[in-house]
C-alpha positions as CSV (number, residue, x, y, z in Angstrom):
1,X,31.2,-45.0,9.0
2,X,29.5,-45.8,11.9
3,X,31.1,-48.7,14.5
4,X,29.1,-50.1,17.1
5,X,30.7,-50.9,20.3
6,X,29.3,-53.6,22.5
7,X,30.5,-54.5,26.5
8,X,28.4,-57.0,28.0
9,X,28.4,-57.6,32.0
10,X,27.3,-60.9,33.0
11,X,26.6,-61.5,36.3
12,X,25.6,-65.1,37.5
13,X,24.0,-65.2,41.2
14,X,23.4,-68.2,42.7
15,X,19.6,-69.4,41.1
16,X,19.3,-66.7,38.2
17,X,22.1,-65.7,35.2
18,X,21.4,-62.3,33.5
19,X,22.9,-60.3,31.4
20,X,23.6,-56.7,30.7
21,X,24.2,-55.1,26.9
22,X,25.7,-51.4,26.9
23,X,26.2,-50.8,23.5
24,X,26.6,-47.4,21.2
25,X,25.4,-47.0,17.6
26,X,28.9,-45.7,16.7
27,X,32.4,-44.5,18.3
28,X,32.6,-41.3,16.6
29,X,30.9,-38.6,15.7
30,X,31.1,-34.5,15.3
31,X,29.9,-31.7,17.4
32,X,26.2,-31.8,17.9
33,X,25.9,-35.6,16.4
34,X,23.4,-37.5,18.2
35,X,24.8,-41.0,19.9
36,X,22.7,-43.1,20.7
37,X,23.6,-45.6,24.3
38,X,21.6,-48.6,24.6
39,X,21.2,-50.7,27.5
40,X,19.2,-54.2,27.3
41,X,19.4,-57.1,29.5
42,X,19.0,-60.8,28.1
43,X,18.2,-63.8,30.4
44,X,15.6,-62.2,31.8
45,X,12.7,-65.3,33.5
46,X,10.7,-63.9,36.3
47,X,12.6,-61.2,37.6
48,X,11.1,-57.6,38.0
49,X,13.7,-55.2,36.4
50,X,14.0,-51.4,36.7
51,X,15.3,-49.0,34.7
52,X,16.3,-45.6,35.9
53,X,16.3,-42.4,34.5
54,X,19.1,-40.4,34.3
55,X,19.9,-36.2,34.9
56,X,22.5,-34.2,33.3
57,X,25.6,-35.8,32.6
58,X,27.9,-32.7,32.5
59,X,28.4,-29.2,30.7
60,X,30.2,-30.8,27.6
61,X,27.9,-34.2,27.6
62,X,24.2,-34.3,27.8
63,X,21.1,-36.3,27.7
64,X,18.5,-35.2,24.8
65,X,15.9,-38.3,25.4
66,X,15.9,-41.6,26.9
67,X,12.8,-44.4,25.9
68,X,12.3,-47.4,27.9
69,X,12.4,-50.2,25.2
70,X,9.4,-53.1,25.5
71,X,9.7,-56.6,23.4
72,X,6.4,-58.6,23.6
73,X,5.2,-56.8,26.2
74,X,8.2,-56.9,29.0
75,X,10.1,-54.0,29.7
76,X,13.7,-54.9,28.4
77,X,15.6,-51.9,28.4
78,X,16.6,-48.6,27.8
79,X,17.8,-46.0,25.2
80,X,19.6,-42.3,25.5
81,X,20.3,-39.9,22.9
82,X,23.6,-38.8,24.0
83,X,25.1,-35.2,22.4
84,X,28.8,-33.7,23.1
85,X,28.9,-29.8,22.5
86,X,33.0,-30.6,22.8
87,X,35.9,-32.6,21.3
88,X,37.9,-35.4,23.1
89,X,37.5,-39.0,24.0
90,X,34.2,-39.2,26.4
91,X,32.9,-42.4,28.0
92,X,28.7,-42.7,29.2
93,X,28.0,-42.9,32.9
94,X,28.0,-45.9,35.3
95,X,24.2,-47.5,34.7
96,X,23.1,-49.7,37.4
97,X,20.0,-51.5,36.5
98,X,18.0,-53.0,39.6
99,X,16.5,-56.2,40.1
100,X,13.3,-55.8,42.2
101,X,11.7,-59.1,44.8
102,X,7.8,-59.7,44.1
103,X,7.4,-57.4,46.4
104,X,8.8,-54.4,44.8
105,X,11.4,-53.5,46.9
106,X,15.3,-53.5,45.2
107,X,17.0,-57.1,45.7
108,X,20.6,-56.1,44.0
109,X,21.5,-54.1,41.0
110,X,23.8,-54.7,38.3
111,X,26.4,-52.3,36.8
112,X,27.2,-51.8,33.3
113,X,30.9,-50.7,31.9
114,X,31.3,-47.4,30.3
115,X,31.5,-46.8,26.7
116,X,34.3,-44.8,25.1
117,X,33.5,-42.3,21.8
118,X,35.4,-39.6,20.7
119,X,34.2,-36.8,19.0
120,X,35.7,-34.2,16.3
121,X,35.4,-31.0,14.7
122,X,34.3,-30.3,11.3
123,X,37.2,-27.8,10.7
124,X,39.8,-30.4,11.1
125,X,38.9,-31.6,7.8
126,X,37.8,-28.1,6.2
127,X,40.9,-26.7,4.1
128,X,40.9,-23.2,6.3
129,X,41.4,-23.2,9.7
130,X,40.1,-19.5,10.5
131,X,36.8,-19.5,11.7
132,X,33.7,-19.2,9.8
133,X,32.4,-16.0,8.2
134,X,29.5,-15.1,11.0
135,X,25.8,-14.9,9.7
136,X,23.9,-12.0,9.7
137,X,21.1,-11.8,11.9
138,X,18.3,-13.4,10.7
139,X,14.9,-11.2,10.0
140,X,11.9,-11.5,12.4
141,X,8.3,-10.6,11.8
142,X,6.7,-8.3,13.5
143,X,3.9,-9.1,15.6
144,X,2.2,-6.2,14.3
145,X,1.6,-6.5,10.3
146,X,2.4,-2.8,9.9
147,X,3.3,-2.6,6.4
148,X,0.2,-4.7,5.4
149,X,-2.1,-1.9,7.4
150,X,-0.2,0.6,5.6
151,X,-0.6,-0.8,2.2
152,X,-4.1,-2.4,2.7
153,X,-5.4,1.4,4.0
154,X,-3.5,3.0,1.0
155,X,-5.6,0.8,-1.4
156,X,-8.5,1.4,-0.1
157,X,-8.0,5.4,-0.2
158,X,-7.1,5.0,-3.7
159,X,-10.2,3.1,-4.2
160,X,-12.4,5.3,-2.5
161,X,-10.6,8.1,-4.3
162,X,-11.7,6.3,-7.7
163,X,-15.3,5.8,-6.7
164,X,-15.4,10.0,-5.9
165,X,-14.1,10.6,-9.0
166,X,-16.4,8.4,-10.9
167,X,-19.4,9.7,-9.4
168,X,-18.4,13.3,-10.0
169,X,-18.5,13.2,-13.5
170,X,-21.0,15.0,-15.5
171,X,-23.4,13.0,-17.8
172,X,-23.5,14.6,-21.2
173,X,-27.0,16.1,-21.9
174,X,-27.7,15.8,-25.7
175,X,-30.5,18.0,-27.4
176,X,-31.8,17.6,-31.0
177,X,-30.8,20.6,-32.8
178,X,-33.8,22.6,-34.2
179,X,-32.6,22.7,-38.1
180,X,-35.5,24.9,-39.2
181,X,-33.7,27.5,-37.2
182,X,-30.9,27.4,-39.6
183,X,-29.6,29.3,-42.2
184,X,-29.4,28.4,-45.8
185,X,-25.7,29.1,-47.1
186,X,-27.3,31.8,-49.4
187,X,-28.4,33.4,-46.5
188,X,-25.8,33.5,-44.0
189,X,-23.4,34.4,-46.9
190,X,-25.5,37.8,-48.0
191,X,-26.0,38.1,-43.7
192,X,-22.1,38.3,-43.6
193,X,-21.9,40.6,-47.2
194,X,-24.4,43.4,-45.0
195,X,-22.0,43.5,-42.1
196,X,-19.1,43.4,-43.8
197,X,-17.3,47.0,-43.5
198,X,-14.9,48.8,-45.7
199,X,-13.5,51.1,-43.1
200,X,-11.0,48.2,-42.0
201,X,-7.8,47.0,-43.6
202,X,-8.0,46.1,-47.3
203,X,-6.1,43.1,-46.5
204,X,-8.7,41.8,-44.0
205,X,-11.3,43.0,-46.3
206,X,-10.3,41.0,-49.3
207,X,-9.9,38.1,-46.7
208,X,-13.4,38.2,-45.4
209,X,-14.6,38.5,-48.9
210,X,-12.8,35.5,-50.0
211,X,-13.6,33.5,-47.5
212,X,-17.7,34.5,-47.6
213,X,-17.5,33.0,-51.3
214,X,-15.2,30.1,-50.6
215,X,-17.7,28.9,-47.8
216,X,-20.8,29.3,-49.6
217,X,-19.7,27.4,-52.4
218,X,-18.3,24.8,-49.8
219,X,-22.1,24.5,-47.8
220,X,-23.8,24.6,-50.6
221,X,-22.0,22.2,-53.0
222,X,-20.0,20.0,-50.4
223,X,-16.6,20.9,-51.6
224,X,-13.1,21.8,-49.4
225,X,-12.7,25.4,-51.0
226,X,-12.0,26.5,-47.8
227,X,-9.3,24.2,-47.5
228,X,-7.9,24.6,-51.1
229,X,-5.6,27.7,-52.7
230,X,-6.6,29.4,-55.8
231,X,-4.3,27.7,-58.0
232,X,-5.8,24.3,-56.8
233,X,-9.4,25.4,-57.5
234,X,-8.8,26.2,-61.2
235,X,-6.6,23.4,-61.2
236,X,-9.6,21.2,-60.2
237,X,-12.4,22.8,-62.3
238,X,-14.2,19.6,-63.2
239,X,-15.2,19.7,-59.5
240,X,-17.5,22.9,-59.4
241,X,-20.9,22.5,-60.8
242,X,-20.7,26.5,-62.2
243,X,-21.0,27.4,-65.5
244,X,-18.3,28.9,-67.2
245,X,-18.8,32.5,-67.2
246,X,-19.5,32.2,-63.7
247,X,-16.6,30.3,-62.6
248,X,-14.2,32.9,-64.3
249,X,-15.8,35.8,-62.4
250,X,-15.4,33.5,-59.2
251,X,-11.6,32.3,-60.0
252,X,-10.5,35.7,-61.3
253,X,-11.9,37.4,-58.0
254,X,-10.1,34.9,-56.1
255,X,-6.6,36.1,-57.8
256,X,-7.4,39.6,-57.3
257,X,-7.7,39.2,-53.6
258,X,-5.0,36.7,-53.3
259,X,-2.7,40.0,-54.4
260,X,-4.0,42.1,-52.1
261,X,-3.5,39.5,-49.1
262,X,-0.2,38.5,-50.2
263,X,1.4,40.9,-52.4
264,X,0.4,43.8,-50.4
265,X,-1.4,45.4,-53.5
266,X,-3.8,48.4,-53.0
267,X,-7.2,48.5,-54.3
268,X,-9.4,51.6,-55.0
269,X,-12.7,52.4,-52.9
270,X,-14.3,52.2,-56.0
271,X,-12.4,48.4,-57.1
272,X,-14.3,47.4,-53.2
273,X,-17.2,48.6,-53.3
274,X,-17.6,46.5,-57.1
275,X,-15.9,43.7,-55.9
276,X,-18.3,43.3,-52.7
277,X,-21.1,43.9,-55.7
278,X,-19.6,41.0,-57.3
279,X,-19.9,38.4,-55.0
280,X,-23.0,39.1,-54.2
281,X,-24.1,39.2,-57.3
282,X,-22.3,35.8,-57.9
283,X,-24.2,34.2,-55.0
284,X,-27.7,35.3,-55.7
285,X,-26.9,33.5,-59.2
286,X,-25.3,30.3,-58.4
């Protein structure tokens, strides 16, 4: 709520009557309010007035800004803004306003009464009397952006870094492969039956064997036998375009050397020797 308080000084001389308005724009306030002290003066005909400016008050009261106030031209006043960094009852300063001849030189002033305001604290109202919990101090930038140098020149290593790496890489060179050069399966399968040796594990032989037929029927025909057991071949005999004679000699080769991989059985130089003759009879006749 904010009361205004209003003293007016007349002073009647002998051919002029003016009068002086000191008022406040309230009569309380807290701790760094701002109260603002007005100071007009009404009658006003011909008269020259001036309105001086003030200094510092005191420690607890001071002066933030004072404006000369104008109304259709004429100078009729003047405003502070008063703050008190203290509580109690305070009053503003004696204001003499002077009253100037034509010629500008000071005929008589006029004094204005004081004005009483009291200001309070905040805590008188707060539930806790104990001071309140200080602040932390508050962060300040640096003049020098060093953390946005630090980050801008890690980017641009990683960038660069990139841009290396990018330009190190190798470009694949592609060549068309020369297929006359190739063998047919029939070939590379009796190429691997001349360098195949018997001098070796039975076990490995058998293996090589086995696998020497199962890929030449795979090349030649298209067909996993590589990837598919014995069992699994007869089981899928529709697939193999052999006759029937043939694909017996082929499937009960097959279970011959599967006992000799995996049941550890012992063949005969002689059983070798006409199994190797076998195969390769097989594939010159498929």
């Amino acid at each position: 709520m904010r009361n205004s308080l209003l003293f007016i000084l007349s002073s009647f001389l002998s051919a002029q009557s003016l009068s002086i308005i000191s008022e406040l724009d309230t009569t309380q306030g807290y701790i760094g309010d701002i109260f603002l002290w007005t100071i007009t003066v009404e009658g006003q005909n011909t008269e020259s007035i001036r309105f001086p400016e003030l200094s510092e008050i005191n420690d607890t009261l001071s002066i933030r800004n004072q404006t000369l106030i104008h109304h259709n031209g004429n100078l009729i006043g003047i405003q502070f803004e008063l703050m008190a960094w203290d509580t109690g009852s305070f009053s503003t300063p004696n204001y003499e306003v002077d009253i100037l001849k034509t010629d500008g030189a000071l005929d008589y002033s006029i004094v204005s009464n004081p004005n009483h305001f009291t200001v309070k604290s905040l805590l008188q109202f707060s539930e806790s009397s104990d001071f309140r919990p200080l602040k932390g101090p508050v962060p300040v930038r640096r003049i020098f952006p060093t953390k946005t140098v630090l980050l801008s020149l890690i980017l641009m290593v990683m960038l660069g870094s990139m841009i290396w790496t990018w330009k190190q890489r190798k470009v694949a060179q592609y060549r068309k492969i020369n297929y006359s050069l190739l063998e047919s399966p029939e070939d590379r399968a009796q190429r691997r039956l001349m360098n195949l040796k018997m001098n070796g594990l039975s076990k490995d032989y058998y293996a090589d064997l086995s696998h020497i037929s199962r890929e030449y029927i795979e090349t030649k025909y298209f067909i996993r036998a590589l990837e598919m057991t014995t069992e699994e071949i007869n089981t899928y005999r529709s697939l193999f375009p052999l006759e029937d004679i043939q694909f017996s000699i082929w499937a009960e080769f097959l279970a011959e050397a599967d006992l000799v991989k995996y049941a550890r059985e012992i063949p005969t130089q002689e059983k070798m020797s006409s199994d190797k003759e076998k195969i390769t009879l097989f594939i010159s006749e498929v």
